[in-house]
N, C-alpha and C positions, 0 to 999 in steps of 0.2 A: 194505244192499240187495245182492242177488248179482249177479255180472257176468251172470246170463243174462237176471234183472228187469232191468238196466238197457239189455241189446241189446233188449228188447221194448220198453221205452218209449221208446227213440229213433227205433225202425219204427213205432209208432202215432203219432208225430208227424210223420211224414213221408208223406202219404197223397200218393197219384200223381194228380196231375193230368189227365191225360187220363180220360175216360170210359171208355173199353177195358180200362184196367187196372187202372179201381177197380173195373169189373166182375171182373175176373181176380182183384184181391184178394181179394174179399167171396166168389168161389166159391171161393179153395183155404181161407179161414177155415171156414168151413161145412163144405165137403169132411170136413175133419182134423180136426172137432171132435167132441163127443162123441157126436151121433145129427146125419142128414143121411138122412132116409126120410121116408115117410108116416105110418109110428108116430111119428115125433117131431125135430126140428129143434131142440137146444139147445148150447151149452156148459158146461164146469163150469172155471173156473179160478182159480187162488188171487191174478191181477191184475189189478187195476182196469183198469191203461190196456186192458187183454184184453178186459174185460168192460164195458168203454163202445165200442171199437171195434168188438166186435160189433153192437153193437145199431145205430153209428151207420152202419152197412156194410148191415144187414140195412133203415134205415130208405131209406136211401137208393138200395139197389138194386131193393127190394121192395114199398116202401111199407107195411109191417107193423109194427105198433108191438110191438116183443118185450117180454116180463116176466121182471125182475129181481129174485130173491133172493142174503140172503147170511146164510150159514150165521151158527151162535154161533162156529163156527171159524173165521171170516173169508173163507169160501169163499165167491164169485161163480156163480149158476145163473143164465143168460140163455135163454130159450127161448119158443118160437113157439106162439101159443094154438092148439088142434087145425081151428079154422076157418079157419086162414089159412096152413097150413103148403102145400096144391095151390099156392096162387098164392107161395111163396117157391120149391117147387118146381120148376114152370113157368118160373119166372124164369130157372131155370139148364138150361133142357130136362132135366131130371131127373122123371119118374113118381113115383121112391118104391118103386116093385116093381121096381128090379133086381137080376136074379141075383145079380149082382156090380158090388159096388161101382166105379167105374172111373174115371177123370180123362177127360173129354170136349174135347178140345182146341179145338170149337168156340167156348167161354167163355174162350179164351186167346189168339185176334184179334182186331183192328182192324176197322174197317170195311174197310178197303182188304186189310187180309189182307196186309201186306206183311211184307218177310223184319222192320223194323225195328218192327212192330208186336207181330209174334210175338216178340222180344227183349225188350221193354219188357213186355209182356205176363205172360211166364213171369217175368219179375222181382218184377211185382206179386203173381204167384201163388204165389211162395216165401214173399213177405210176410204173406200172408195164412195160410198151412200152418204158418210157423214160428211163429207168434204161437199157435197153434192148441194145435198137437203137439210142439213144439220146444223144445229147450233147448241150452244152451252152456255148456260147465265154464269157472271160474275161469282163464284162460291164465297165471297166476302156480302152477297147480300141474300144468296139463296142459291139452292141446288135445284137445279132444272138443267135436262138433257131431251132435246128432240129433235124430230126427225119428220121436215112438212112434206106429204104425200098426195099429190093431188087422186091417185087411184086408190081408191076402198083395197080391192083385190092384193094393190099393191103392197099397202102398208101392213095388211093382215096378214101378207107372206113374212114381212119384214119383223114383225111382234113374234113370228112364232118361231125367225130362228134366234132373234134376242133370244127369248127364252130357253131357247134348247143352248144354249151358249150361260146361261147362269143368271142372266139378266131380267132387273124385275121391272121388264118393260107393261106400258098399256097404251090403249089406244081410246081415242077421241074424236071427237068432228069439231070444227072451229071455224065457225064463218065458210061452212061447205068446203073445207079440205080437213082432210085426215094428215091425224099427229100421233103419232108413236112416241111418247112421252117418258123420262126414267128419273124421278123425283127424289130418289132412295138413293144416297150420298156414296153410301159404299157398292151399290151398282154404280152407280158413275165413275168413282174411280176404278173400279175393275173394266169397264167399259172401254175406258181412256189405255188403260193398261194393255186390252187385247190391242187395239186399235195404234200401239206403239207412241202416242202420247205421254210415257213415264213421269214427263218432266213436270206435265198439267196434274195431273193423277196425285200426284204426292204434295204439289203443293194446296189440292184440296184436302188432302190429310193434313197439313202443316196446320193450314187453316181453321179445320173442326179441334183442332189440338187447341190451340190458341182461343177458338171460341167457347169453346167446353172450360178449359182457366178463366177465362173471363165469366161464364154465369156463374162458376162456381165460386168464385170472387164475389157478385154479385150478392149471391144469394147469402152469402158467411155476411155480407154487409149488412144486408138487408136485418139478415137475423140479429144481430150485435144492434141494430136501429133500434128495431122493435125490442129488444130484451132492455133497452139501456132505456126505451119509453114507458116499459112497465115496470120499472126497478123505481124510475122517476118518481111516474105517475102514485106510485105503492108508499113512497117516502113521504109527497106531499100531504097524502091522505093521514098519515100515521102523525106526522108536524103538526098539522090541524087538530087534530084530534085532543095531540099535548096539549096544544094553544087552549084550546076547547076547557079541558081538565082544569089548568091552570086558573081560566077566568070567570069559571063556574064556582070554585072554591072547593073541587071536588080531587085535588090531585094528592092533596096530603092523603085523602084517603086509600088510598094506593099503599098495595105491600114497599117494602124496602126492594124488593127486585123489580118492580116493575116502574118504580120511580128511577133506577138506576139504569133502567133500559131505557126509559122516557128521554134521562137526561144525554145517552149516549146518542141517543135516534137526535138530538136537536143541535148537539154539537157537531155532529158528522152529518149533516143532511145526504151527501151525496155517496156514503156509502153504503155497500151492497151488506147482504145479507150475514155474509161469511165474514166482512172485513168488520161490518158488528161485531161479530162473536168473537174473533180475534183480539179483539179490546178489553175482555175480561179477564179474569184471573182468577180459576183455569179460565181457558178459552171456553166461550160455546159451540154451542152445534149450531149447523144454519137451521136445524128444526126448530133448534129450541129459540133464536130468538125467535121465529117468523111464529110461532107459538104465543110470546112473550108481546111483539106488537099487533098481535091481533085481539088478544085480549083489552089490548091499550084503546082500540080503535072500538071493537064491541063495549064497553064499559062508557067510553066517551058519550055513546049514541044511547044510552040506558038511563034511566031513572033513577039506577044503585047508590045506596048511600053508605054500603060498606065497604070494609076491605076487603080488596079484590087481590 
């Protein structure tokens, strides 16, 4: 099952209580679905819990018994006998003959009209659109939330109550349909959260948890690579160097410290800077050797015949 199948059937299991906003539901399903005119009132979708929620949204708001086919593909067609489609119409003050399709925000309050009804409202009305037109990628490969709108007018109503809802939606055209798009991971899960999918919503928090451990795993590795290739890379250049010293005839001439650091750099090849200095008595400072074999390695590459 895909994570966008499973955010749908957790929104059809959660139908809104109040009367207000199962009305609000049943018009933004309708709305976003495939035909919402007087030519025709249907959906087409490839899920069940989609194509029983419609019908139980359409019985419920309208009193119209819809009919259900299903393709040999497994495809779900819900839709309204042509006698009954005025009075599903009516139901949502919709004609059928408008110009333009348009989101009527009468069907998305309370009775009282109040700021919390218009809240609750538009929540149910996402509910109902995203079940419709929507879908949700995988959050184990990417964040993507949208919404395919075949009317311009439509989708533009639809981006701007996203937004007046907190949502950092936008919109697009894609092979001549408009897509209302929400890319931005914690709009999605507050998206998932109005829309009563909890269970999707946190496990894309679980998810960015997990992924955010992982780069930053990642990146401590990466850095420990690179530091442990420049620590290498710094050793073998400073070995040569001695090698160098040694078979030029020029190491004797070297202070008593710096033949003492030579011979410490060639017995420990592989350690660090600090574990050098550690090996002295007193100890040094990681300046003082990185001081001590750079001289080693400058002197190496010189002409110098004295002590250094």
């Amino acid at each position: 099952m895909s994570f966008s199948h499973s955010v749908k059937e957790e929104i059809a299991q959660n139908l809104p209580q109040s009367p207000c906003c199962l009305h609000a539901m049943a018009y933004g399903m309708l709305l976003f679905a495939r035909e919402f005119s007087s030519q025709g009132v249907s959906i087409m979708t490839d899920h069940d819990c989609v194509a029983k929620m419609y019908e139980t949204l359409l019985e419920t708001e309208t009193q119209v018994q819809p009919q259900t086919k299903i393709s040999d593909a497994g495809k779900y067609t819900v839709s309204v006998p042509p006698a009954d489609i005025p009075q599903v119409l009516s139901a949502f003050s919709v004609s059928g003959n408008e110009a333009l399709l348009r989101v009527n925000r009468a069907n998305l309050l309370n009775e009282s009209g109040g700021e919390e009804g218009l809240n609750c409202c538009h929540n149910a009305f996402f509910k109902g659109a995203f079940l419709s037109c929507g879908t949700v990628s995988d959050p184990n490969k990417s964040y993507h939330l949208e919404f395919v709108v075949p009317y311009r007018t439509l989708s533009l109503d639809l981006l701007k109550l996203l937004t007046e809802a907190g949502i950092k939606a936008k919109h697009m055209v894609r092979r001549y349909v408009n897509v209302i798009y929400v890319k931005d991971s914690e709009s999605i899960e507050d998206l998932l959260h109005l829309m009563g999918a909890s269970m999707s919503a946190f496990e894309i928090a679980h998810i960015k948890i997990y992924k955010n451990f992982r780069n930053v795993s990642n990146r401590r590795a990466n850095f420990d690579d690179a530091n442990t290739s420049r620590v290498a890379a710094a050793a073998c250049e400073q070995i040569y160097a001695i090698r160098a010293l040694r078979e030029s005839g020029r190491f004797a001439l070297l202070s008593p410290e710096l033949q003492q650091m030579a011979k410490a750099r060639e017995e420990n090849p592989d350690a660090s800077l600090s574990e050098l200095g550690a090996l002295f008595s007193p100890p040094m400072t990681r300046s003082a050797v990185n001081h001590r074999l750079k001289k080693l390695v400058s002197f190496s590459e010189s002409d110098q015949e004295t002590n250094v």
